[in-house]
C-alpha positions in Angstrom: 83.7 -115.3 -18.7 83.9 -115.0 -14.6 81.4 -117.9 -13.7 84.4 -119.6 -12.0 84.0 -119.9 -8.3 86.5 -122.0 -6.5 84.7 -122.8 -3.7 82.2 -125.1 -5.4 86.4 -127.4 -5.6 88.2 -126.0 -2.1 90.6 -128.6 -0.9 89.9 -131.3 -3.6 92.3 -134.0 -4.6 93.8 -130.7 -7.2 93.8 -128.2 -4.6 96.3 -131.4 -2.2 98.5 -131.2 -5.2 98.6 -127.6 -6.0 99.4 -126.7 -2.2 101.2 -129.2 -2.1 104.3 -128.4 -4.2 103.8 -124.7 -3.7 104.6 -125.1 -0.5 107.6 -126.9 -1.3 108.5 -124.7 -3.6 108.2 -121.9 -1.4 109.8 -123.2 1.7 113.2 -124.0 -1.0 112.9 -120.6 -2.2 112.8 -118.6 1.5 116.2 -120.4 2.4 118.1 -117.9 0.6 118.6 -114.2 2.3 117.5 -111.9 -0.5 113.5 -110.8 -0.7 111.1 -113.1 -2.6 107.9 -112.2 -4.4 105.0 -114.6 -4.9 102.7 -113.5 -7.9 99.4 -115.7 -8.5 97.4 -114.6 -11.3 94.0 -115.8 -10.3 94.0 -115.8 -6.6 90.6 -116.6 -5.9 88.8 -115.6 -2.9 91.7 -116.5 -0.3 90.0 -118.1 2.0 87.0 -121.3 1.8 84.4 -122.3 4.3 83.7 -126.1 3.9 80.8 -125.5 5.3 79.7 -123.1 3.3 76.6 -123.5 0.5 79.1 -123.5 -2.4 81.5 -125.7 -0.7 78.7 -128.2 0.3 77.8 -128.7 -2.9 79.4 -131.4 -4.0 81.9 -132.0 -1.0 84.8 -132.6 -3.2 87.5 -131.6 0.2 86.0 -135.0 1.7 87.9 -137.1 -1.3 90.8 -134.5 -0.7 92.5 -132.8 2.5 90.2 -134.9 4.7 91.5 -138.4 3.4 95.0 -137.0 4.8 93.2 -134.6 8.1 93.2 -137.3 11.3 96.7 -139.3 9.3 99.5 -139.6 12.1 101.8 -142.0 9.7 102.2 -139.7 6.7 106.2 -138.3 5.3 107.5 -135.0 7.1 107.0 -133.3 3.9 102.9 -134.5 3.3 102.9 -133.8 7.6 103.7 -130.4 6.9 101.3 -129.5 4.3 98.7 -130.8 6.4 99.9 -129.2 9.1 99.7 -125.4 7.3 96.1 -126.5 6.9 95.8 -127.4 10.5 96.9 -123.6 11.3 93.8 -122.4 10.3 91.7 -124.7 11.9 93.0 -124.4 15.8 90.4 -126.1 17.4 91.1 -129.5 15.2 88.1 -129.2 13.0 88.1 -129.0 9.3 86.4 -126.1 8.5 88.2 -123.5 6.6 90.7 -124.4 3.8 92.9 -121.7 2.5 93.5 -120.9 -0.8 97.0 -120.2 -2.8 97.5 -116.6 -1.4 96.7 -117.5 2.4 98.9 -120.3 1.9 101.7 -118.4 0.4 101.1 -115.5 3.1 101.8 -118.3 5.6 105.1 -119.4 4.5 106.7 -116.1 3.1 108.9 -114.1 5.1 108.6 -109.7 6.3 110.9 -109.1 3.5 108.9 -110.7 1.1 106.4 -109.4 -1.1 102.8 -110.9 -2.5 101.2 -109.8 -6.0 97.6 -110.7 -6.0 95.3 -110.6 -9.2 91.7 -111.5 -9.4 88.9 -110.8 -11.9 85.9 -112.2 -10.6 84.1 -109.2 -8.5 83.1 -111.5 -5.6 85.9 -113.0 -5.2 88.1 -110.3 -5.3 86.0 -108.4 -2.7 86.4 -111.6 -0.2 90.0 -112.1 -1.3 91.0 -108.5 0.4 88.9 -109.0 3.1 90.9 -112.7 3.8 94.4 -111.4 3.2 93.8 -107.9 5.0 95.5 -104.9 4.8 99.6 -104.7 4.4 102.5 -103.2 3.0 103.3 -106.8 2.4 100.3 -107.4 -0.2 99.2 -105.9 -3.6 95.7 -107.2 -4.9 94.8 -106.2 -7.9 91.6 -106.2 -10.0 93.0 -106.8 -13.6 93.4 -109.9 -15.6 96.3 -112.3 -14.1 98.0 -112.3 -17.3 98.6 -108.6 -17.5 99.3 -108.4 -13.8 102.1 -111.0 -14.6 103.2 -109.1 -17.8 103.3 -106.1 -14.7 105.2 -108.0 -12.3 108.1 -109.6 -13.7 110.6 -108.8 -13.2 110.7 -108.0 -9.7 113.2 -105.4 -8.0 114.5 -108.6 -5.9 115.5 -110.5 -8.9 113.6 -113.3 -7.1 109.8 -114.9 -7.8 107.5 -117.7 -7.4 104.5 -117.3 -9.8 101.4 -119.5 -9.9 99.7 -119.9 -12.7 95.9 -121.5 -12.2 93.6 -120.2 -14.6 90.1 -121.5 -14.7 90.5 -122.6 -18.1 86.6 -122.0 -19.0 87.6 -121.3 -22.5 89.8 -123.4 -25.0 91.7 -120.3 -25.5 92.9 -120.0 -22.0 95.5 -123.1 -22.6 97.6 -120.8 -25.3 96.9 -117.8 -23.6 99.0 -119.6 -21.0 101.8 -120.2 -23.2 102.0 -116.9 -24.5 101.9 -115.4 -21.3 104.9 -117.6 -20.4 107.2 -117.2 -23.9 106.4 -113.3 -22.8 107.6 -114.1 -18.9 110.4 -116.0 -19.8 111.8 -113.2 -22.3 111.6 -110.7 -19.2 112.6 -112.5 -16.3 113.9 -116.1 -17.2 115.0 -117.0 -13.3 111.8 -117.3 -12.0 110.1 -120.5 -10.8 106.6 -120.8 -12.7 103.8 -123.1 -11.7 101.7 -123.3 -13.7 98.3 -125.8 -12.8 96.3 -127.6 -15.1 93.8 -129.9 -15.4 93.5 -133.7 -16.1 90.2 -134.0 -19.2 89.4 -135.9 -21.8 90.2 -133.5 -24.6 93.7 -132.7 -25.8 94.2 -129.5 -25.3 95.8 -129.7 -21.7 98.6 -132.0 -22.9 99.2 -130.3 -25.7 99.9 -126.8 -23.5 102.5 -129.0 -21.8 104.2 -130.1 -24.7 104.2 -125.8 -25.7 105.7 -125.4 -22.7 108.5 -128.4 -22.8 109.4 -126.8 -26.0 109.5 -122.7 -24.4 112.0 -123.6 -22.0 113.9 -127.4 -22.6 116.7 -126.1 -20.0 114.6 -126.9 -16.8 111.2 -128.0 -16.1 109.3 -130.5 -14.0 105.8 -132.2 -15.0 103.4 -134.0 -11.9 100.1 -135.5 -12.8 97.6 -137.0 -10.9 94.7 -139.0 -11.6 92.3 -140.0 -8.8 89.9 -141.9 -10.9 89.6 -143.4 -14.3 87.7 -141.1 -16.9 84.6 -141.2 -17.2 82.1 -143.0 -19.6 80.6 -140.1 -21.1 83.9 -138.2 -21.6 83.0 -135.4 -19.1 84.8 -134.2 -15.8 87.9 -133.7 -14.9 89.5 -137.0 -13.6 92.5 -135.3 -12.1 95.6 -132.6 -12.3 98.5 -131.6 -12.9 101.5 -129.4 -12.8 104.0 -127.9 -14.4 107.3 -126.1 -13.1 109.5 -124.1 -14.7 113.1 -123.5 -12.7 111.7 -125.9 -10.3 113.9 -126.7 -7.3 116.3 -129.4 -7.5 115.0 -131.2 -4.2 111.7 -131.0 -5.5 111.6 -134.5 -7.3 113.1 -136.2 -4.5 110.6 -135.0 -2.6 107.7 -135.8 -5.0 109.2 -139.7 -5.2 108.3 -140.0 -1.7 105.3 -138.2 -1.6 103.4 -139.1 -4.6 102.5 -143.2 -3.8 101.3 -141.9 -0.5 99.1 -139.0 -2.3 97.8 -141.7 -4.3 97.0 -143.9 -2.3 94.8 -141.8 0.7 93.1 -139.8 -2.6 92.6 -142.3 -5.3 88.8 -143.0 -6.1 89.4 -146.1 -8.1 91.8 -148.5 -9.8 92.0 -146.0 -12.4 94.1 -143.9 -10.7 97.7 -142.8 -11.5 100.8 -140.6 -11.2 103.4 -138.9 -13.3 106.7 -137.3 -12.9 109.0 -136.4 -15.7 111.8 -133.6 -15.5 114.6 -131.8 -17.1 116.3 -130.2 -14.5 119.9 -128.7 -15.1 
C-alpha cells in the first residue's frame, strides 16, 4: 500500500520527537573524525509546506513545532532543535518544516554520506527535487527495508539509520523486527531508530518488546503521549522511539527535555512520558 503521505502530519507532536533525538543523535555521532552515513528507509518527500492543501488539513504542526516556535525560555538542547527548524524559515515565519533527510543533510558533515529510500512515486519525485543533486546523497526508489538490507554495512564502519515506516499494515511491525535481527547480524555497531506509533492495539508494544529481546546489550525506549486515548479506540494518541546503540548522553539529555516537551505539546491531562534504557 503507498497511500501514506506525510504531509497530511508535518511537524506534529511525533515529527518534535522524532527530530528531536535524531538530531541528538546525530550531533553525538559527527564528534568523532571518521565519515558517517545516515540511512532512512522511508524518507518521505524531504521537505513540507504548512501551508500547503495537505498540510492544512488538519493542522496537526499547530499542536507541534509551533507550541515551541516564538519560546525564548526553552533548554539549549530543545533551543537547538528549534533552531534547525528556524534555518529554513529565514524570514521568522513558520512555513516550511523539514523532514528526516533535510534535517539530517543539515547536521552531517562533507565527509559524510546520506542513503535515501522512498516508495511512494510522489514523494520520491519531490524528495530529489528537495535534497538536490550531490555526490553526498543516494535516493533510491526501492523498499526501505531492502535498501537497509543494501546499506549496512557501510565502508566507514559508522551509521545512523532511521527507521519510520508508515505502519499501514499489521505486518509492517514484524517486518520491522526482522529487518533489524537481519541488520544487527551484518553490522551490529550502528545506532538504529526506529519510530513508532502510540494506538490502541497491541501490536506497537509488542514490536518493542521483539526488539528488547534482539539486542538486551544496549537500547533506549521514549514515548510520548499528548492526549489520553480516545473513546472510540481510534487515532493515534502519541509516539514513540526506540534506539538501538543509542548514545550514552542521550538520556541525560532526554531527562531535561522531556517535562518541557510535555508540557508545551500535551493536549490533555492524559498525557504522558516514558524513558527506559539499557545502555552498557
Amino acid at each position: 500500500m503507498l497511500s501514506y503521505r506525510h504531509a497530511f502530519h508535518a511537524g506534529n507532536h511525533a515529527d518534535v520527537l522524532k527530530h528531536f533525538v535524531l538530531m541528538q543523535t546525530l550531533a553525538y555521532a559527527t564528534q568523532k573524525d571518521k565519515p558517517l552515513w545516515y540511512v532512512d528507509t522511508h524518507a518521505g518527500a524531504g521537505m513540507y509546506a504548512l501551508d500547503s492543501t495537505y498540510a492544512s488539513q488538519n493542522a496537526e504542526y499547530e499542536t507541534g513545532i509551533q507550541r515551541l516556535w516564538q519560546r525564548d525560555d526553552l533548554p539549549e538542547s530543545i533551543a537547538s532543535y528549534v533552531n534547525l527548524i528556524r534555518h529554513f524559515n529565514p524570514n521568522g515565519k513558520l512555513k516550511l518544516y523539514p523532514g528526516s533527510p533535510a534535517c539530517a543533510r543539515e547536521l552531517l558533515r562533507a565527509e559524510d554520506r546520506l542513503r535515501l529510500y522512498e516508495l511512494h512515486p510522489t514523494d520520491q519525485k519531490l524528495l530529489k527535487q528537495s535534497m538536490g543533486k550531490s555526490r553526498q546523497i543516494l535516493i533510491e526508489v526501492i523498499d526501505g527495508f531492502t535498501g537497509l538490507k543494501a546499506s549496512v554495512p557501510p565502508p566507514s564502519r559508522r551509521a545512523v539509520v532511521l527507521i519510520d515506516p508508515p505502519y499501514e499494515l499489521k505486518q509492517d511491525y514484524q517486518h520491522v523486527v526482522t529487518a533489524m535481527k537481519e541488520a544487527l547480524q551484518r553490522f551490529s555497531t550502528g545506532t538504529y531508530i526506529i519510530w513508532y506509533p502510540l494506538l490502541q492495539r497491541p501490536e506497537p508494544l509488542q514490536m518493542v518488546e521483539k526488539l528488547k529481546k534482539i539486542w538486551p546489550e544496549s537500547w533506549l525506549n521514549v514515548s510520548l503521549s499528548v492526549e489520553k486515548p480516545a473513546l472510540d479506540g481510534f487515532g493515534m494518541y502519541g509516539s514513540g522511539l526506540f534506539i538501538i546503540n543509542p548514545p550514552w548522553t542521550l538520556p541525560g539529555i532526554l531527562e531535561e527535555a522531556l517535562p518541557v516537551l510535555l508540557n508545551a505539546l500535551k493536549k490533555d491531562e492524559g498525557a504522558g512520558y516514558t524513558l527506559q534504557k539499557q545502555i552498557s
